[in-house]
N, CA, C and O atoms as a GROMACS GRO file, in nm:
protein
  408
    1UNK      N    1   4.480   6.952   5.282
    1UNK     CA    2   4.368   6.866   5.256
    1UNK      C    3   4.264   6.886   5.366
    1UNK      O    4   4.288   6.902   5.485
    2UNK      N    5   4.137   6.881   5.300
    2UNK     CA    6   4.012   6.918   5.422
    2UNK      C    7   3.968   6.767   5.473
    2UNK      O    8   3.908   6.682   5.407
    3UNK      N    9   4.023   6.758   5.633
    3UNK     CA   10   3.945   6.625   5.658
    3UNK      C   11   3.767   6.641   5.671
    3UNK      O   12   3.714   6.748   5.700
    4UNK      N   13   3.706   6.536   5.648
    4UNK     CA   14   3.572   6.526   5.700
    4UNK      C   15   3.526   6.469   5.809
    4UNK      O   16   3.548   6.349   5.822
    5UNK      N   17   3.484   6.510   5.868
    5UNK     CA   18   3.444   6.459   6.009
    5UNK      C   19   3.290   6.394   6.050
    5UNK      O   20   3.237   6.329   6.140
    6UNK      N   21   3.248   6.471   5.888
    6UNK     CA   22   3.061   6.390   5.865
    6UNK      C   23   3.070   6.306   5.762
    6UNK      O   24   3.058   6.320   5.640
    7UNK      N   25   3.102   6.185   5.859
    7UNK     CA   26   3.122   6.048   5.763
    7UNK      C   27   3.030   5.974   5.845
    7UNK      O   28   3.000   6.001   5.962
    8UNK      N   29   2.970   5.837   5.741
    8UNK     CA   30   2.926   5.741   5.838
    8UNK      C   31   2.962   5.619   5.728
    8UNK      O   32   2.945   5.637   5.608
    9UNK      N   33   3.016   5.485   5.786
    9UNK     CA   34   2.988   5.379   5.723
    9UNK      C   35   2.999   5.245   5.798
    9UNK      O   36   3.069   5.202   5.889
   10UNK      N   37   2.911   5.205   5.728
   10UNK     CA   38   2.870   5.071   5.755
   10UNK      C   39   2.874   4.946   5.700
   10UNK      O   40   2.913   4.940   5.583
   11UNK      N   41   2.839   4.829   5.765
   11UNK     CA   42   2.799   4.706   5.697
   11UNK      C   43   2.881   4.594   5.772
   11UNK      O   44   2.936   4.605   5.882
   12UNK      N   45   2.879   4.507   5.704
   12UNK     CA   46   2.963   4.417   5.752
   12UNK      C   47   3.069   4.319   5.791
   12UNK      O   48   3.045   4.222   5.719
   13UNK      N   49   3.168   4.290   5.861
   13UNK     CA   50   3.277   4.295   5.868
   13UNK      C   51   3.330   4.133   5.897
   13UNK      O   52   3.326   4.128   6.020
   14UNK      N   53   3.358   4.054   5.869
   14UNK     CA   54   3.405   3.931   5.923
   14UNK      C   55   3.540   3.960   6.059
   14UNK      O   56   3.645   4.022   6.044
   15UNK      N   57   3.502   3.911   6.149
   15UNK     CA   58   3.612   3.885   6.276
   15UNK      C   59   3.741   3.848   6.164
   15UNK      O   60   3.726   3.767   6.073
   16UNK      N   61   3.861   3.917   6.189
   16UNK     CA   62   3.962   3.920   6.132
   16UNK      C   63   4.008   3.991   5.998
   16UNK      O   64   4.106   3.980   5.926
   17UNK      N   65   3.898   4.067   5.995
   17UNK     CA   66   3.928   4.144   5.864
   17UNK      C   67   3.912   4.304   5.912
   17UNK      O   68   3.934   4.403   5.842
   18UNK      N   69   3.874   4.301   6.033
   18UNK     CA   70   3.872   4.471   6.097
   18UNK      C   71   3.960   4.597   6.058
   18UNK      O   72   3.951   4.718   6.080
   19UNK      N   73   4.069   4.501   5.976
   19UNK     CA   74   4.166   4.619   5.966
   19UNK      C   75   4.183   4.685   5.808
   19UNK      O   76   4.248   4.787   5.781
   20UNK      N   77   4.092   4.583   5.692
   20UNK     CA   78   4.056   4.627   5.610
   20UNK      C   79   3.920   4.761   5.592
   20UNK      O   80   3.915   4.852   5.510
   21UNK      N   81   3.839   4.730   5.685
   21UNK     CA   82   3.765   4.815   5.771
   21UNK      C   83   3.792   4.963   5.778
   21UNK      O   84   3.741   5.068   5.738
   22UNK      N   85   3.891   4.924   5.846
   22UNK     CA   86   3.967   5.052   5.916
   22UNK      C   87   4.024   5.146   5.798
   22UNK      O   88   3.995   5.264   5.783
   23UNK      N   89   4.113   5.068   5.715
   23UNK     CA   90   4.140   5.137   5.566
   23UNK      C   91   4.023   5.218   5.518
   23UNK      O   92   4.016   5.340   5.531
   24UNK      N   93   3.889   5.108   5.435
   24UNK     CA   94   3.798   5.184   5.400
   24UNK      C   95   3.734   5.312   5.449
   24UNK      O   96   3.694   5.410   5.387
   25UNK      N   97   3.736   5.281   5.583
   25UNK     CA   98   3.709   5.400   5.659
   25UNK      C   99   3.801   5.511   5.704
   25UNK      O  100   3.757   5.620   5.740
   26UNK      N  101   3.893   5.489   5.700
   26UNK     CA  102   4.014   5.590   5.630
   26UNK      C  103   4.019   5.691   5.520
   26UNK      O  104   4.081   5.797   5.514
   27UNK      N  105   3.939   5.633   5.434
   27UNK     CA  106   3.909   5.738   5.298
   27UNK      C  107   3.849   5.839   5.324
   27UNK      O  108   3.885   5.943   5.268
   28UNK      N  109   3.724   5.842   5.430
   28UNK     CA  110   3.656   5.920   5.429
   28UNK      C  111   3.678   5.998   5.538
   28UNK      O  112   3.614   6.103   5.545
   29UNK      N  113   3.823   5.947   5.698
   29UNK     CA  114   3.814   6.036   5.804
   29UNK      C  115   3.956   6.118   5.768
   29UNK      O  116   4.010   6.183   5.858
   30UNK      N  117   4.005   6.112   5.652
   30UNK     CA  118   4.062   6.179   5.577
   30UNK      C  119   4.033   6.265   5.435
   30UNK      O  120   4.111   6.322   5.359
   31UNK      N  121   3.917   6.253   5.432
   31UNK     CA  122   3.823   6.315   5.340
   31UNK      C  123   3.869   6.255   5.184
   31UNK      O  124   3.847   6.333   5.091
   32UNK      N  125   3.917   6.154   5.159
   32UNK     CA  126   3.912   6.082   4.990
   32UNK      C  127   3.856   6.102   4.944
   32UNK      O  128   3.865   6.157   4.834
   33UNK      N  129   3.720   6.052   5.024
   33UNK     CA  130   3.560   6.017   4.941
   33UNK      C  131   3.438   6.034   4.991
   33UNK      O  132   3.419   6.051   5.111
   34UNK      N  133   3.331   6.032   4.890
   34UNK     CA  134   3.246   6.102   4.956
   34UNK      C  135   3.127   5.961   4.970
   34UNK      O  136   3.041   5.959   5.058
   35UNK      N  137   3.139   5.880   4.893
   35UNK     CA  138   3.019   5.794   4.880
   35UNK      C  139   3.135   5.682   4.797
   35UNK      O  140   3.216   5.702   4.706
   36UNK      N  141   3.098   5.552   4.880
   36UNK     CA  142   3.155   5.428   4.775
   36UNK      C  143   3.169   5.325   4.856
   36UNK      O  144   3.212   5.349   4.969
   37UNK      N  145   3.138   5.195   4.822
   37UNK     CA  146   3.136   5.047   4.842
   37UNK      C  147   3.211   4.934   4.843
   37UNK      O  148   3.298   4.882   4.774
   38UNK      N  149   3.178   4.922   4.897
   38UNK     CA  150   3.307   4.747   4.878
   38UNK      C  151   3.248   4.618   4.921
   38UNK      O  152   3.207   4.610   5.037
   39UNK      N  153   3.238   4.512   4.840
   39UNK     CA  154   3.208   4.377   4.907
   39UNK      C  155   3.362   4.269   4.887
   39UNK      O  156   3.424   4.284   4.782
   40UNK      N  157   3.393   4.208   4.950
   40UNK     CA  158   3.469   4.094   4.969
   40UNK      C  159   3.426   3.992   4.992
   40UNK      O  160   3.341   3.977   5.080
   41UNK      N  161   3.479   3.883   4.908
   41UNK     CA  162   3.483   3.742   4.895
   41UNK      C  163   3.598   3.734   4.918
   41UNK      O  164   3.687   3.813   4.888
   42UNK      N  165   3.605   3.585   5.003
   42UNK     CA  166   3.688   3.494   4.967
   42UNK      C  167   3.642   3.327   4.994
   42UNK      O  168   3.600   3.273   5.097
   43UNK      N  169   3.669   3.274   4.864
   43UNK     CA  170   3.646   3.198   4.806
   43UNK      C  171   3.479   3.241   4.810
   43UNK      O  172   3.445   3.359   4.797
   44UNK      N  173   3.368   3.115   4.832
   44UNK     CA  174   3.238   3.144   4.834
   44UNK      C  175   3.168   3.260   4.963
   44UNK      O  176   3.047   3.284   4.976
   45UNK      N  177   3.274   3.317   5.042
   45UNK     CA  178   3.246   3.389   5.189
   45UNK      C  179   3.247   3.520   5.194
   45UNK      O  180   3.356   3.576   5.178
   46UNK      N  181   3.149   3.588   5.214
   46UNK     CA  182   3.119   3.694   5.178
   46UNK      C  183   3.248   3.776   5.339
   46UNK      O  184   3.208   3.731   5.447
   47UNK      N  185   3.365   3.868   5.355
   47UNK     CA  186   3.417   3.860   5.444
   47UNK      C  187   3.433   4.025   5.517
   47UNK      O  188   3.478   4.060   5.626
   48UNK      N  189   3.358   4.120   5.376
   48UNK     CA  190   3.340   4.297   5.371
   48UNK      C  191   3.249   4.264   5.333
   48UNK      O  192   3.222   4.158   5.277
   49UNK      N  193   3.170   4.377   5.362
   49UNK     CA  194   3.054   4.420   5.256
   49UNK      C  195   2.953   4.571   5.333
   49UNK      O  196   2.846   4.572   5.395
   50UNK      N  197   3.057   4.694   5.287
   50UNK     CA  198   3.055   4.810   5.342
   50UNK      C  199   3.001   4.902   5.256
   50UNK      O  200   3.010   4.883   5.134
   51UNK      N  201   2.946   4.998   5.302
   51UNK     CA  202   2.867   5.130   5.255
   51UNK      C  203   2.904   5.276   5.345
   51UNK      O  204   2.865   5.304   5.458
   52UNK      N  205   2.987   5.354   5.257
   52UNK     CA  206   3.066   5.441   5.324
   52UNK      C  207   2.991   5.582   5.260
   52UNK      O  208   2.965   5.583   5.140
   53UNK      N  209   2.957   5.706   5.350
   53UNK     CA  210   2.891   5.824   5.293
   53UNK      C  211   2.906   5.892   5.332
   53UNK      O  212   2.835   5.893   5.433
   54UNK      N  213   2.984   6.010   5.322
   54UNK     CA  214   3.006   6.167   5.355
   54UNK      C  215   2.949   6.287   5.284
   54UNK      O  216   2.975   6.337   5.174
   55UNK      N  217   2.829   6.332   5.414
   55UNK     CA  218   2.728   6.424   5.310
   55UNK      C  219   2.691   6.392   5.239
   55UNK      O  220   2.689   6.462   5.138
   56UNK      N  221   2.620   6.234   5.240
   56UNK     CA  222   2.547   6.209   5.075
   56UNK      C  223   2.437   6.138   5.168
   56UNK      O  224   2.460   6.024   5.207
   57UNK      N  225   2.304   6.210   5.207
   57UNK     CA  226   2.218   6.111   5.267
   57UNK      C  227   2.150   6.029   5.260
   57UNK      O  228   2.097   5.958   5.346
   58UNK      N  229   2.144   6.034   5.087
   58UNK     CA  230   2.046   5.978   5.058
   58UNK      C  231   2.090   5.837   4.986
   58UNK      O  232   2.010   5.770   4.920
   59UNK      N  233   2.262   5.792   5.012
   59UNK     CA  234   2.342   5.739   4.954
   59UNK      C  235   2.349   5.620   5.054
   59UNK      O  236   2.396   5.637   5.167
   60UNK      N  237   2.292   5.470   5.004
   60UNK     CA  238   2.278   5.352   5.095
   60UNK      C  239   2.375   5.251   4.990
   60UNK      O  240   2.437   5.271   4.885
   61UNK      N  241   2.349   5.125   5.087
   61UNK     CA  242   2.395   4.992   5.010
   61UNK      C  243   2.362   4.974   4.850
   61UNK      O  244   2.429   4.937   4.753
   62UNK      N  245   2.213   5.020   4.871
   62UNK     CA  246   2.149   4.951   4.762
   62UNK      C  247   2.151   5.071   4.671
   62UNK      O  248   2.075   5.059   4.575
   63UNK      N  249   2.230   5.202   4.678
   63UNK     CA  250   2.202   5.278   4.568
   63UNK      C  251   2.334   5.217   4.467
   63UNK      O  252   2.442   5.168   4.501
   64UNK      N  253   2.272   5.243   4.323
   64UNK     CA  254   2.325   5.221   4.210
   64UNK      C  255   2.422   5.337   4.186
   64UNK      O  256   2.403   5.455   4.217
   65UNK      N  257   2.573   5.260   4.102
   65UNK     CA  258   2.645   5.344   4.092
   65UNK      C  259   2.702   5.342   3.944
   65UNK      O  260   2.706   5.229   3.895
   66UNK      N  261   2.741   5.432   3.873
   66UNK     CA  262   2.838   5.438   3.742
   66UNK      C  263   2.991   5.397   3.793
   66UNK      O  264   3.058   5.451   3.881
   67UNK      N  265   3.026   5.280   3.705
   67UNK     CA  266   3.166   5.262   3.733
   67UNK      C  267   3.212   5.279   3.602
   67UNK      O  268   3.136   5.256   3.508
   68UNK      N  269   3.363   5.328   3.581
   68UNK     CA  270   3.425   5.386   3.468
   68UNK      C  271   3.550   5.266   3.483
   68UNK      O  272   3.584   5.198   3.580
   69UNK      N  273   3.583   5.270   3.391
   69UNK     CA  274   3.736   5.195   3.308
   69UNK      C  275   3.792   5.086   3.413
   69UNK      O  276   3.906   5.089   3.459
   70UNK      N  277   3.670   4.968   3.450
   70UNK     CA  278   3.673   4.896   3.526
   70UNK      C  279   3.745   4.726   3.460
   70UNK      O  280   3.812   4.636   3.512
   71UNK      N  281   3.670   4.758   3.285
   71UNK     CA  282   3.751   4.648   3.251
   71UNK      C  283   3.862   4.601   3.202
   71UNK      O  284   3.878   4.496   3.140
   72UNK      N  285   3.959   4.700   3.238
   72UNK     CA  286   4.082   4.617   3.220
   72UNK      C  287   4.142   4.593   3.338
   72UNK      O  288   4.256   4.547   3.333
   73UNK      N  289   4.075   4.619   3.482
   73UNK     CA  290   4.110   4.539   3.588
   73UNK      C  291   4.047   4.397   3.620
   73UNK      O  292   4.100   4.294   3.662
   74UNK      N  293   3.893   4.430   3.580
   74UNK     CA  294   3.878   4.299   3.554
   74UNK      C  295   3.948   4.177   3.498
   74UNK      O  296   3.978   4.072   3.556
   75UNK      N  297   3.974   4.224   3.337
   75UNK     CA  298   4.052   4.187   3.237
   75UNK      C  299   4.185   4.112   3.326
   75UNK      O  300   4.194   3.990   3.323
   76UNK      N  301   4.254   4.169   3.380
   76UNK     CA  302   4.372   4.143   3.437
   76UNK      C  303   4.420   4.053   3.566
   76UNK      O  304   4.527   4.011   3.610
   77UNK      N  305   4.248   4.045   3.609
   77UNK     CA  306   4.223   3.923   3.707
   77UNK      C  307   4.219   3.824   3.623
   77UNK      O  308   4.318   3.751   3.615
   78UNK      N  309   4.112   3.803   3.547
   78UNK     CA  310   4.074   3.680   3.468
   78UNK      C  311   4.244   3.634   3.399
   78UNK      O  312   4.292   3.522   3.384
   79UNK      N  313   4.283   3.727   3.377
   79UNK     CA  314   4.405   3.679   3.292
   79UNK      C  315   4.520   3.606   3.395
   79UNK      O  316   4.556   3.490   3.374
   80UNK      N  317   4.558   3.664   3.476
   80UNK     CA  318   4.594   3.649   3.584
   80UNK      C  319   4.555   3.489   3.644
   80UNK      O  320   4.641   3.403   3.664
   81UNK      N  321   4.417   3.471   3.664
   81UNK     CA  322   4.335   3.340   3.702
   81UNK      C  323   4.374   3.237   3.587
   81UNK      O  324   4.440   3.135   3.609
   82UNK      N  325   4.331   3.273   3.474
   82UNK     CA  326   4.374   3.172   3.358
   82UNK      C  327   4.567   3.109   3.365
   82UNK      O  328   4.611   2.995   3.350
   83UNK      N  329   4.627   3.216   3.389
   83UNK     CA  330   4.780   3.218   3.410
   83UNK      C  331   4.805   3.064   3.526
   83UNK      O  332   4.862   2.955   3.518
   84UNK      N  333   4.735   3.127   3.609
   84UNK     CA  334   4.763   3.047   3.727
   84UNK      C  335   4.687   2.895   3.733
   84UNK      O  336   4.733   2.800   3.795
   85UNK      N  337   4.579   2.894   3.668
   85UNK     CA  338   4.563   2.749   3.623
   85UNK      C  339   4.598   2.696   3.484
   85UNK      O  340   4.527   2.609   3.432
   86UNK      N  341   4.708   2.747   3.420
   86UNK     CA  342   4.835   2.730   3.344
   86UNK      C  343   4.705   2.676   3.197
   86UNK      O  344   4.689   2.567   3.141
   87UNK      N  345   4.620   2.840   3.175
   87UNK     CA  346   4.557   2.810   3.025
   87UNK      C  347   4.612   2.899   2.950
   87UNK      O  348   4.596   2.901   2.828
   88UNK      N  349   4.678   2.976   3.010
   88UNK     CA  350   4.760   3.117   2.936
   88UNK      C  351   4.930   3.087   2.977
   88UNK      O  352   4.964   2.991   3.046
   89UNK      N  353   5.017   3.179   2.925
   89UNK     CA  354   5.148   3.154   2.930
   89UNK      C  355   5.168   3.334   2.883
   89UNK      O  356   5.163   3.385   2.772
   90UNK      N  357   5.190   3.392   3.010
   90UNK     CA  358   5.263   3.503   2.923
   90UNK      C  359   5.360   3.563   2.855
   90UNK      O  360   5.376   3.673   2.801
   91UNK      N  361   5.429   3.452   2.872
   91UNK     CA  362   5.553   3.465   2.764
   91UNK      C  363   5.489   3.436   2.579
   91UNK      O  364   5.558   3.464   2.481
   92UNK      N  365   5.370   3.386   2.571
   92UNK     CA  366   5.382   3.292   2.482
   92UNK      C  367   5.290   3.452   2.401
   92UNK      O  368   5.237   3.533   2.477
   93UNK      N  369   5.286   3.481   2.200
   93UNK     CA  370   5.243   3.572   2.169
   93UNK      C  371   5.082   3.567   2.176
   93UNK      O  372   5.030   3.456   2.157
   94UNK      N  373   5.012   3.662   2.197
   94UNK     CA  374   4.877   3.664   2.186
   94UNK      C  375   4.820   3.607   2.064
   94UNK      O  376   4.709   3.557   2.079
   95UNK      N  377   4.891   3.602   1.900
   95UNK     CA  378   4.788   3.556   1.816
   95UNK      C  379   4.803   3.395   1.845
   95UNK      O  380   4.754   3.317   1.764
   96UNK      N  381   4.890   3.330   1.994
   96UNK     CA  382   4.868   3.165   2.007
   96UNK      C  383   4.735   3.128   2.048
   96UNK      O  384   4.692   3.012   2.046
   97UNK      N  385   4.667   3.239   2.090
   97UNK     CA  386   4.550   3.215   2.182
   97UNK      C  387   4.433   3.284   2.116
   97UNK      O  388   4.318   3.269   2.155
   98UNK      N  389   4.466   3.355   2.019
   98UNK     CA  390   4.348   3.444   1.918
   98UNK      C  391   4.463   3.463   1.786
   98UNK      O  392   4.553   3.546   1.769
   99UNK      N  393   4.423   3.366   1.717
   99UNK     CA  394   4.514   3.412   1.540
   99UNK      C  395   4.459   3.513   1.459
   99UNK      O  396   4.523   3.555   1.363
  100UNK      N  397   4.368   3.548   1.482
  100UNK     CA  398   4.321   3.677   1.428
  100UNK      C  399   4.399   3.773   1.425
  100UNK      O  400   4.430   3.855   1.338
  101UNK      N  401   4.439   3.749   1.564
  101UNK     CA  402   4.489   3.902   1.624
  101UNK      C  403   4.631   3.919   1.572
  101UNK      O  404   4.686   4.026   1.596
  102UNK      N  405   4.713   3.803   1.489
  102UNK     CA  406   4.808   3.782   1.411
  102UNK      C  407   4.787   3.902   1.255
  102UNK      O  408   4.869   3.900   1.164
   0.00000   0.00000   0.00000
C-alpha cells in the first residue's frame, strides 16, 4: 500500500474527542483517501467537524459531494431510534406497521 504523505486536514475538534481526530486522519497518513468529511453531533453539539484532502486543492469544507447507497444506513438509524423509543418491535412482522406490505 502507497502511504501519502501530502495530506492536510482540518477543522474542528471538541477537547476530548482528539482521538476520533486522529482516526480520520489516519485515512489519509495511510493513504485510504483522498478527499472526505465528517461532522459530529452529539445531542444538539456540534463535537467534529473536519475536512480532510490529499492532492485535491481545490477540495474545502464547503465543496459539494455525491454520496452513494447512503440510505439504508440512514434507514437503519431511524429504525434503530424508533426501536429504542419502543414505536417499532423487531420481532414483530413488517405488514404490523405497513399492511400493504402484507
Amino acid at each position: 500500500m502507497k502511504k501519502n504523505k501530502k495530506y492536510q486536514v482540518d477543522g474542528y475538534v471538541k477537547p476530548g474527542f482528539e482521538n476520533v481526530m486522529k482516526q480520520f486522519e489516519s485515512l489519509y497518513s495511510r493513504g485510504f483517501d483522498k478527499q472526505s468529511q465528517c461532522c459530529i453531533y452529539v445531542g444538539n453539539e456540534i463535537v467534529l467537524d473536519v475536512c480532510g484532502k490529499a492532492d485535491q486543492p481545490a477540495y474545502t469544507a464547503d465543496t459539494l459531494s455525491c454520496v452513494f447507497s447512503s440510505g439504508k444506513n440512514l434507514a437503519a438509524v431511524l429504525i434503530a431510534m424508533m426501536v429504542d423509543q419502543g414505536k417499532l418491535d423487531y420481532n414483530e412482522p413488517v405488514a404490523k406497521y405497513w399492511p400493504e406490505f402484507a
